[in-house]
NUMARFI-449130 format. One record per residue (C-alpha): residue in one letter; x, y, z. Coordinates in pm, whole numbers, plus 32768, in hexadecimal, padded with zeros to 4 digits. Layout:
AXYZ/...
***
This chain:
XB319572F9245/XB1DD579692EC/XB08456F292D2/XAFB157D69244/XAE16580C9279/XAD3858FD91C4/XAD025A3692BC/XABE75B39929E/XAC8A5C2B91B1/XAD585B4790F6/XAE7159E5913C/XAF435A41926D/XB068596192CC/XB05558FC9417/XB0D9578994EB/XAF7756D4953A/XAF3C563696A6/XAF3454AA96B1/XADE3549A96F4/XAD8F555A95A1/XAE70547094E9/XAD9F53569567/XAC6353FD94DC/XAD29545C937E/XAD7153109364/XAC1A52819360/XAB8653839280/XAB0A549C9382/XAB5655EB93FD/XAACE55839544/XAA2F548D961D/XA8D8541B95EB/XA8A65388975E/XA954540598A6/XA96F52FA99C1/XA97753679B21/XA9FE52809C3F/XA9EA53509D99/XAAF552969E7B/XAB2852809FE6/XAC5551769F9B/XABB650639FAC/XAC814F0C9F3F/XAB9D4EA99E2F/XABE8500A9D73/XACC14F579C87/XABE54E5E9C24/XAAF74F5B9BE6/XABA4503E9B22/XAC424F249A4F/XAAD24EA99A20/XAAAE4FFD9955/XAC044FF698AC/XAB824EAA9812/XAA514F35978C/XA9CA4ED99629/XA996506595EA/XAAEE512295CB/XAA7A525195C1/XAA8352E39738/XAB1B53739830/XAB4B531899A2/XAB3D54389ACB/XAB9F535F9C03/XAB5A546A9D1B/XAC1054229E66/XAB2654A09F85/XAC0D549AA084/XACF55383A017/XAE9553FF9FC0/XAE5B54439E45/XAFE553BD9E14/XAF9A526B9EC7/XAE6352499DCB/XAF3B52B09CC8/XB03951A99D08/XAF5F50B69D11/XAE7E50DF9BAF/XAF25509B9A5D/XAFB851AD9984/XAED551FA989C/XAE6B534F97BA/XAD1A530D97FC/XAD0B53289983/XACF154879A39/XAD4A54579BB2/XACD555A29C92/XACD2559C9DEA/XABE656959F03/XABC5569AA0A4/XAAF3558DA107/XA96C5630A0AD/XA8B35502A076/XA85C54019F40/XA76555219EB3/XA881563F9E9F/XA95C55559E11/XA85A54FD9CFB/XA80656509CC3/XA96B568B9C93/XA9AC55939BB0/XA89B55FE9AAE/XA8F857619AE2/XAA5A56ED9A19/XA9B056369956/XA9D7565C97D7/XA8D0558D975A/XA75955D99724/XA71D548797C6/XA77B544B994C/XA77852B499DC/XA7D552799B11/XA87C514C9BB3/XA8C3513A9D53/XAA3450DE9D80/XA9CE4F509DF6/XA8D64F099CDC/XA90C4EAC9BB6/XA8B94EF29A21/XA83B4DDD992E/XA9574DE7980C/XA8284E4C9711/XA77E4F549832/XA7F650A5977C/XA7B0500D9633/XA6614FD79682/XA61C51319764/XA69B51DB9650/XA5AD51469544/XA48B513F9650/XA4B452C2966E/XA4AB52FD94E1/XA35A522B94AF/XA2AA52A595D3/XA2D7542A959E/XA200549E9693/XA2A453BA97B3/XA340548B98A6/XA3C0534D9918/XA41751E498EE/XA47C50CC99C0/XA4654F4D9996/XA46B4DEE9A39/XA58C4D729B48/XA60E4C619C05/XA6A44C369D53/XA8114C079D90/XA89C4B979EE0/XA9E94C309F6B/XAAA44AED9EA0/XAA3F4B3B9D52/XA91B4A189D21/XA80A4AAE9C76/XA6B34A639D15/XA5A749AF9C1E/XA44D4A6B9C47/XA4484B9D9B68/XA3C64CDD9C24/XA35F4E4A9B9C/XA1E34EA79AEF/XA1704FC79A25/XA0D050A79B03/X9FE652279B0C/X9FD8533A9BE3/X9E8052789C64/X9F4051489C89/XA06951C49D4C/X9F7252A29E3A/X9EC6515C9E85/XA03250B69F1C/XA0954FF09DFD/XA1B250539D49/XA2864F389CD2/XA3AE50449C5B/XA537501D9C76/XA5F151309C61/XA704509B9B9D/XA63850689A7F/XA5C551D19A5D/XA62652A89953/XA56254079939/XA57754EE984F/XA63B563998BB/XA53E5725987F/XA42D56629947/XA526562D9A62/XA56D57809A66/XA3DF57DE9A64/XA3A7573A9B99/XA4B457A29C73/XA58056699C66/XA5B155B29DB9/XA54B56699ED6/XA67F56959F83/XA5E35708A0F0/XA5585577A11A/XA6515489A1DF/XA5665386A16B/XA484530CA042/XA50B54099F43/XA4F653119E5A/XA34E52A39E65/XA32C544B9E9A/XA3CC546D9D28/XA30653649CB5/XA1CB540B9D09/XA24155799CC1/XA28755049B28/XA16854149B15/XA07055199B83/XA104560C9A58/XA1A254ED9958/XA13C539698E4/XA201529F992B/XA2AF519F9854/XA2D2502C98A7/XA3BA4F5597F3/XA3584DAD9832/XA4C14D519836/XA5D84CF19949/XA6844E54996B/XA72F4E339A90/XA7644D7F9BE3/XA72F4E029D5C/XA83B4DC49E3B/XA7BE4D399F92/XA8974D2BA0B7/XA8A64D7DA21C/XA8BB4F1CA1D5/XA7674F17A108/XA62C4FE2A1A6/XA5344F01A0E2/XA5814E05A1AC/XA5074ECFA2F7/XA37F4EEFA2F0/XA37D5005A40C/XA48450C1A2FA/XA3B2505EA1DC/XA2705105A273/XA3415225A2DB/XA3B85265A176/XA254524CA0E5/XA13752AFA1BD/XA1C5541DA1D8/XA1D5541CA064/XA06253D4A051/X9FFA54A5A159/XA09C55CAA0AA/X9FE8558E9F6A/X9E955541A010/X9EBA567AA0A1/X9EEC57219F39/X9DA856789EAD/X9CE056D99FE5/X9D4F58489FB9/X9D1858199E14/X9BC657A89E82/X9C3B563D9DC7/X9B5A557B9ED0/X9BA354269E17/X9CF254649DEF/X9D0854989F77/X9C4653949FDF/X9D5352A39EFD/X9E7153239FAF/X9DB852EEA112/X9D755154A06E/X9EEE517BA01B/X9F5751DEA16A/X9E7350CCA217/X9EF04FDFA10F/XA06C4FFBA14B/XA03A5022A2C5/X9F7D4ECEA2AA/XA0914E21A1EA/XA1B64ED2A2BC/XA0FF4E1FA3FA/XA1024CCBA32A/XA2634CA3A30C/XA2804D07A452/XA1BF4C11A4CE/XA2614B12A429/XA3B44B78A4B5/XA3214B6AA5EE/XA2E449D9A5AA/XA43A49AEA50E/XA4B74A64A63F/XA4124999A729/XA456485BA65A/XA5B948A8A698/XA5C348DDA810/XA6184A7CA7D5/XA5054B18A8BA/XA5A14C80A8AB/XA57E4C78A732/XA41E4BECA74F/XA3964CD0A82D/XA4384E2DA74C/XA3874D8CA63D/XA2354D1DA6DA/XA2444EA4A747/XA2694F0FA5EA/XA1484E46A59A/XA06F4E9DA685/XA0B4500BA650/XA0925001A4D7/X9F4D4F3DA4DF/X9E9D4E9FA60A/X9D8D4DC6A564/X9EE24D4FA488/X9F804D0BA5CF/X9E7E4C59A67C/X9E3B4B79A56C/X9FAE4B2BA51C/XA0544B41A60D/X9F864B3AA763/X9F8849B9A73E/XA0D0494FA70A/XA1614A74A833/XA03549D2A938/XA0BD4872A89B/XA22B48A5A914/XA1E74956AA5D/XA11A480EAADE/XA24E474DAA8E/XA3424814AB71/
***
């Protein structure tokens, strides 16, 4: 015998999909959160997607988008399960492939999880209740903790709650894999901008915190993967991905007439510069401490570029320092 489901104009007998079943069976027509992992292939993907699977909070579903990577190899790889949606598209970018994913969405809430990160088992739970106490949040996100590339988690806790003000100032203290955003607002703001190659993510920051509040949540939600592929890691890469950002937005106040506003984003663009050409400089010593002089001198470059005054007082020294001892 068929399952049957009330229809518009009366019970119609029809065979529900798996993933309904999964809702049915937990009380709900639907689900009430819609995680997104955009996926290049990477190794950890299964870790990550099991890391939702686990989750306190049953009722989701899971869009895995493949940007580029075979969609059957992906396939093959995940666990069966009614909850998981696996789509695949050409190779546009992390920003198309989020898009994507919350354009199949089913669920008035949209979190988002990169495919070598990982969820907290109580991180739904708690976007979920986050989002129904702070109704006017466009947005929440919450604290995090390192991860290296062999699972041990790191012990300092990072992530902050943070404004517009804050954010156009440099600090921003966000991880995108403990954002969830509420449909609507994503869908207000454009979403990711998919014409960036870089720094999509602190551009959607700033695009929902200039219309939205945004909700913090003080507990461990998730955990940042860091390995060899990540950008943060680069401080020419990690200027690149913000100072444009700010720039753009300095550029709106200026023409809004917002001269405070503008003269934040110019402190934010001085500030990030400054603390691009710090870690710079101090992979110019570790460089040097380790005998690699073509790494040292990219990197003193970088610094010096970024921020002169930086350069000269952090890294001047130590470059003068090894060039006496040739």
């Amino acid at each position: 015998m068929p399952e049957h489901r009330p229809g518009p104009s009366g019970p119609a007998a029809w065979s529900l999909p798996d993933e309904d079943r999964a809702w049915l069976r937990l009380g709900l027509v639907s689900p009430e959160i819609s995680v997104v992992i955009p996926t290049i292939g990477r190794d950890y993907l299964r870790e990550a997607v099991d890391s939702v699977l686990s989750q306190t909070f049953g009722g989701f579903e899971l869009i895995v988008v493949c940007d580029g990577a075979d969609t059957a190899q992906v396939r093959a790889s995940l666990p069966s399960d009614a909850r998981v949606k696996i789509v695949g598209q050409p190779r546009r970018g992390v920003s198309v492939a989020r898009n994507a994913g919350a354009a199949l969405s089913r669920a008035d809430i949209v979190a988002f999880l990169d495919d070598d990160d990982l969820l907290a088992p109580r991180c739904l739970e708690m976007q979920f209740a986050a989002l129904k106490e702070q109704p006017d949040a466009g947005m929440v996100h919450g604290q995090f903790r390192d991860i290296d590339a062999r699972g041990e988690v790191g012990t300092e806790v990072w992530g902050s709650p943070v404004t517009y003000e804050d954010m156009l100032q440099g600090r921003f203290g966000i991880l995108t894999s403990t954002v969830a955003v509420r449909k609507q607002a994503f869908r207000t703001v454009g979403g990711y901008d998919p014409s960036r190659s870089t720094g999509q993510d602190i551009a959607f920051y700033l695009n929902m915190s200039a219309v939205y509040p945004l909700g913090f949540i003080a507990e461990e939600m998730g955990y940042y993967r860091r390995h060899g592929g990540n950008r943060s890691g680069d401080p020419w890469c990690q200027a690149c991905d913000v100072v444009p950002v700010l720039w753009q937005h300095r550029r709106r106040a200026r023409a809004m007439g917002d001269r405070a506003r503008a003269e934040m984003a110019a402190r934010g663009m001085a500030s990030v510069r400054r603390h691009s050409a710090e870690i710079a400089a101090r992979l110019t010593k570790e460089a040097l401490g380790a005998g690699d002089v073509r790494r040292a001198a990219r990197v003193a470059g970088i610094s010096l570029l970024l921020s002169p005054p930086t350069f000269v007082k952090r890294a001047a020294a130590p470059i003068a320092r090894a060039t006496m001892s040739r």
